[in-house]
N, C-alpha and C positions, 0 to 999 in steps of 0.2 A: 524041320525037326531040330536045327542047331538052336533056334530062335525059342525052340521050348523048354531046351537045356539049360540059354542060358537065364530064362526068365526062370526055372524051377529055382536053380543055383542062387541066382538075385534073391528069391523072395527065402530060400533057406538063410541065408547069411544075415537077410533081414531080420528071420524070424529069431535067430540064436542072438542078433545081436540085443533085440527086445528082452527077452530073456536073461542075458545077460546082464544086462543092465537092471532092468524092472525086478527081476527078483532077488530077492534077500529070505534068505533063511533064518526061519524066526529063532534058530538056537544059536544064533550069531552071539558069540560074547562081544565084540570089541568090532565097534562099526567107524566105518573113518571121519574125522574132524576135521571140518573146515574152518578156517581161520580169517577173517572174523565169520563167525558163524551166519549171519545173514547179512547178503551186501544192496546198497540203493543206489542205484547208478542212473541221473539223468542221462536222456538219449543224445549219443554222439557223444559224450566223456568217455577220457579210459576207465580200463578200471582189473582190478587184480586180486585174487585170490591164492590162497593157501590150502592144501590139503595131504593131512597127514594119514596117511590109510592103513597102518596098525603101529603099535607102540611095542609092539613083540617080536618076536624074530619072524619075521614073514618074507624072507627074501626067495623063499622056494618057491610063494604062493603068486600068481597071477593077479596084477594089480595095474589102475590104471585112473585117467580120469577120462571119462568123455566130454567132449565139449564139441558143439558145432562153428565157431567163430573162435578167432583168437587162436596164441601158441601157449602148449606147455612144457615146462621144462623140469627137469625133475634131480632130485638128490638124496641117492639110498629109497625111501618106501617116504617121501615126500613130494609134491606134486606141486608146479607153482604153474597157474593160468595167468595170461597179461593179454588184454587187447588196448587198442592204441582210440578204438570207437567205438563204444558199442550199439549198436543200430538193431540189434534181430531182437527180435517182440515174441518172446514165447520160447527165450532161450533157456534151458535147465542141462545145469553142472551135473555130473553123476560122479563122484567119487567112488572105489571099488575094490574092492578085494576076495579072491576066493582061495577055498581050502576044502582040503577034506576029500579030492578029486572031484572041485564040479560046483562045490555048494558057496555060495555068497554073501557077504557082507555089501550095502552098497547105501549111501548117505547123499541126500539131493538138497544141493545149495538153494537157500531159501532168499534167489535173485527176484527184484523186482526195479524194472527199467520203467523211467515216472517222462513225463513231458508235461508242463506247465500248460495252464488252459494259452492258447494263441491268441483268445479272443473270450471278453464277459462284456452283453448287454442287459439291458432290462427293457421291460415296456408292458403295455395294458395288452390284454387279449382279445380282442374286437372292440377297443375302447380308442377315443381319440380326443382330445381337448379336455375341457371342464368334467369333475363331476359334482354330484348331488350327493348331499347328507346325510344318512343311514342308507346309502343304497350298496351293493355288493358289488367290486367289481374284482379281475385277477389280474396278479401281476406274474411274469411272467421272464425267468432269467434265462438267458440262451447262455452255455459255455460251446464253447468253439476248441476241436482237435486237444483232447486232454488225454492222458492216460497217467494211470490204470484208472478208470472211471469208480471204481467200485469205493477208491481212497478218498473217493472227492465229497468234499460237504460244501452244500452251499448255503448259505445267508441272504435274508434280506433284511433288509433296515429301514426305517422311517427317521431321517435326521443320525442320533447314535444310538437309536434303539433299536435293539435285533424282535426282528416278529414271528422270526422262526427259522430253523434249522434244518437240512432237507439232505436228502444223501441217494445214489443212487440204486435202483434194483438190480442194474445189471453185474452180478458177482464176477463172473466169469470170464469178460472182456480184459485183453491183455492187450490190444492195439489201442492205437488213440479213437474215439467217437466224438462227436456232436452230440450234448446232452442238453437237454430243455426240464426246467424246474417250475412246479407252480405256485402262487398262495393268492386264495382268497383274502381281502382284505374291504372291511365297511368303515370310512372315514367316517371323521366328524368335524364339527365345524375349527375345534382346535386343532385339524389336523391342514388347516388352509395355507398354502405357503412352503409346505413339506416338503422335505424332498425326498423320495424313493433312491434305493438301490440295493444293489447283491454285492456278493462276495462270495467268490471261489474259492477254496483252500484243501492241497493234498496234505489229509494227514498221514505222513508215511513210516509211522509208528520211530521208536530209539533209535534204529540204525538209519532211518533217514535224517535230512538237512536239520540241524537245532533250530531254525528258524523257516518251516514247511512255507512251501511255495503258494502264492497268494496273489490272486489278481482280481480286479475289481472295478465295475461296470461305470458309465457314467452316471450323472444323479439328473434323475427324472421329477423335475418340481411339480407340486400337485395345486391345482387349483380348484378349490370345493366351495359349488356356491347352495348357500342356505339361504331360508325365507328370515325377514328382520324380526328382531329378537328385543323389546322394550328394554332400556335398563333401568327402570322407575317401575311399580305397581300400575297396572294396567287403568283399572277405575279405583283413584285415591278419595280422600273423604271429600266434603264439600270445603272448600276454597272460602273463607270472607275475611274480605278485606276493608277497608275506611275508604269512601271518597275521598278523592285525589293522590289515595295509595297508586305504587307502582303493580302493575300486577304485572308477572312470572308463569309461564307453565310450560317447564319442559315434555317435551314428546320425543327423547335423545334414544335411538336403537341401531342395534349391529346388525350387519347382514351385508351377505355378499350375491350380486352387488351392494353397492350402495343405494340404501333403498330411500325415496323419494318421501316428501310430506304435502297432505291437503288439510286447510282448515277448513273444519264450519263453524262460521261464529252464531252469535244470537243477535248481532245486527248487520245492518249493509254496511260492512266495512269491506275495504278492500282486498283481493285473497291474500293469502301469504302462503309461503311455502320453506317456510325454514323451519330446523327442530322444535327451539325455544319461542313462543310467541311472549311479545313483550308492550304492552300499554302503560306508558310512561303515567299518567295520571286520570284512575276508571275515575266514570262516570258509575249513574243508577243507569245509565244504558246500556254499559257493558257488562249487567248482571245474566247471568243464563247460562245454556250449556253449552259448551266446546265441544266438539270433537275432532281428532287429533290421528289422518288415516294417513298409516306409513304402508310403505309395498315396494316390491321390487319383482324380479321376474319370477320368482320361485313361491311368495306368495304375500296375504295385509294382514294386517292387525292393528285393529282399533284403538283409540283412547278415547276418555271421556271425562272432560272436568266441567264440574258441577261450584260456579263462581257465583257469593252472595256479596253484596257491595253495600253498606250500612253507613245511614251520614256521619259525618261529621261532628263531631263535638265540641273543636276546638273553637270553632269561628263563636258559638253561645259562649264558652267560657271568656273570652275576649270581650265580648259584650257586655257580657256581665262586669267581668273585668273592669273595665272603662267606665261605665256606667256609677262602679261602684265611688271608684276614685275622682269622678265628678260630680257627685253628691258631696262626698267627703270633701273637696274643696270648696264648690259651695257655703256647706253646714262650716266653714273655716273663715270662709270672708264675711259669713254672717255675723258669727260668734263676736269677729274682732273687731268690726264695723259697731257693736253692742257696747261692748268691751270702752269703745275711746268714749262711746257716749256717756255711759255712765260716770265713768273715772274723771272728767273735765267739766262736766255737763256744759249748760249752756249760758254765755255770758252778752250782754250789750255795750261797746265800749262806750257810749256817752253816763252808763250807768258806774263804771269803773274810776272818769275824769269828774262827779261828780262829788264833792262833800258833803259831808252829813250837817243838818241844823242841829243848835245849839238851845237846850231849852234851860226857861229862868228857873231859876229856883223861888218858892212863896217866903214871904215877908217875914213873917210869923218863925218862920224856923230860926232863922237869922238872930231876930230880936233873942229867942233863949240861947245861943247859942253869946 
């Protein structure tokens, strides 16, 4: 029987003090001010309040602060709360005053006790090593022991670019949780070499830290492999070139891995397996078609050059050439061989050491003479 006295008496004292507390009457003029009006107190720091509970003559009227933790000390119709730690999750201030025989005034500090995440990862969600190229996979941020979860946004990033912003549903939570965040994400091939991660951050509005609390996961490198990628026009026009040109044909392509080359030539030459194929000086036998197969493990793609090989010209203009300027010397030593004949002509020296005879003149002339 005593045991049910003193449980009736317990739960009355409880009930008055809810009451007490919880209710306020709405024709309250002058309800009490706390000073600073909302406090943010990481877990385990002190931390201290003010509260004034009327600005009028109220010293007749029943006034008070509640508080679970921590002392208050007070001066006239002013209230000063101080804890040295504060630890309790789910703690509320109730400033207070009543009048009128009964009826209340009563103002609830707008505390919120924060704890920095202990712990941010990232990672694939049934995903491990490499991926592939437009395929879909999630990534997937764990925070570890945080509160108030509901302040928390998180981030993730590829390199310094944010891909998306994420926050959580649980409103209501006032203890620290284990909160897990997702996003889809489909790489590409410029996304090879990337590197993932998140970012935690309480934003715990003006009355919190100027600079909100922020922790951030390690960086998760991405390795995306694609099928090779030509960097040239796949089949270019046809190729002609002069005997004893050099010929050229790149088959140069990206791709991860590094993708491999087969040639087909259009004679029995020997294989070759490098980008660029090179014939220092074609033949008419190196005329015909290439083809040019790159592959790696994701997938091939072909090339095709189509090489004409047309003689030469140079070697007749040389002949010609030559030819011509050996005429022309010729027609030169004839000319001048012509030339001494004419201008000297031809002489016999016994005809040269010879004298000319002497002839007589007739009688007759003489005598008239």
């Amino acid at each position: 029987m005593l045991s049910c006295y003193l449980f009736l008496i317990i739960s009355l004292m409880i009930s008055f003090r809810d009451v007490r507390v919880s209710a306020s009457d709405p024709n309250c003029t002058e309800y009490p001010v706390f000073t600073p009006p909302a406090l943010v107190v990481k877990y385990g720091d002190p931390a201290n309040v003010t509260c004034d509970v009327c600005q009028k003559d109220c010293s007749g009227d029943v006034f008070g602060l509640e508080h679970a933790v921590g002392k208050v000390t007070q001066n006239g119709t002013t209230r000063f709360w101080t804890v040295d730690s504060l630890t309790e999750w789910g703690l509320s201030l109730q400033c207070y005053h009543t009048y009128n025989a009964g009826d209340q005034c009563t103002s609830v500090l707008n505390l919120t006790l924060y704890q920095s995440p202990e712990s941010v990862s990232i990672s694939f969600v049934n995903h491990t090593g490499m991926m592939f190229e437009n395929q879909q996979y999630t990534l997937q941020c764990s925070v570890q022991n945080v509160a108030p979860v509901q302040s928390l946004t998180v981030t993730f990033y590829r390199g310094n670019t944010a891909l998306g912003h994420l926050q959580s549903n649980h409103s209501e939570e006032k203890k620290p949780v284990n909160e897990t965040f997702t996003l889809n994400i489909t790489p590409s091939r410029e996304d090879d070499g990337a590197q993932y991660w998140c970012e935690a951050k309480l934003e715990l509005g003006p009355a919190g830290p100027q600079r909100p609390p922020v922790v951030t996961s390690e960086k998760l490198p991405a390795i995306v492999h694609y099928g090779p990628e030509l960097m040239e026009p796949r089949n270019p026009d046809v190729i002609t070139i002069t005997e004893g040109d050099t010929l050229h044909l790149n088959c140069s392509s990206v791709g991860n891995p590094s993708p491999s080359y087969t040639w087909t030539l259009p004679t029995d030459s020997p294989s070759y397996s490098g980008s660029v194929l090179t014939i220092k000086s074609a033949g008419f036998e190196h005329k015909g078609q290439y083809i040019c197969t790159v592959s790696n493990t994701v997938g091939t793609v072909t090339k095709e050059f189509n090489v004409d090989v047309q003689a030469s010209h140079l070697k007749w203009i040389i002949v010609v050439v030559l030819a011509a300027v050996l005429f022309v010397f010729i027609l030169c030593v004839l000319c001048f061989r012509s030339y001494k004949r004419t201008r000297k002509g031809s002489y016999n020296l016994k005809d040269v050491l010879r004298f000319p005879k002497r002839t007589a003149l007739p009688l007759q002339n003489c005598e008239k003479v």
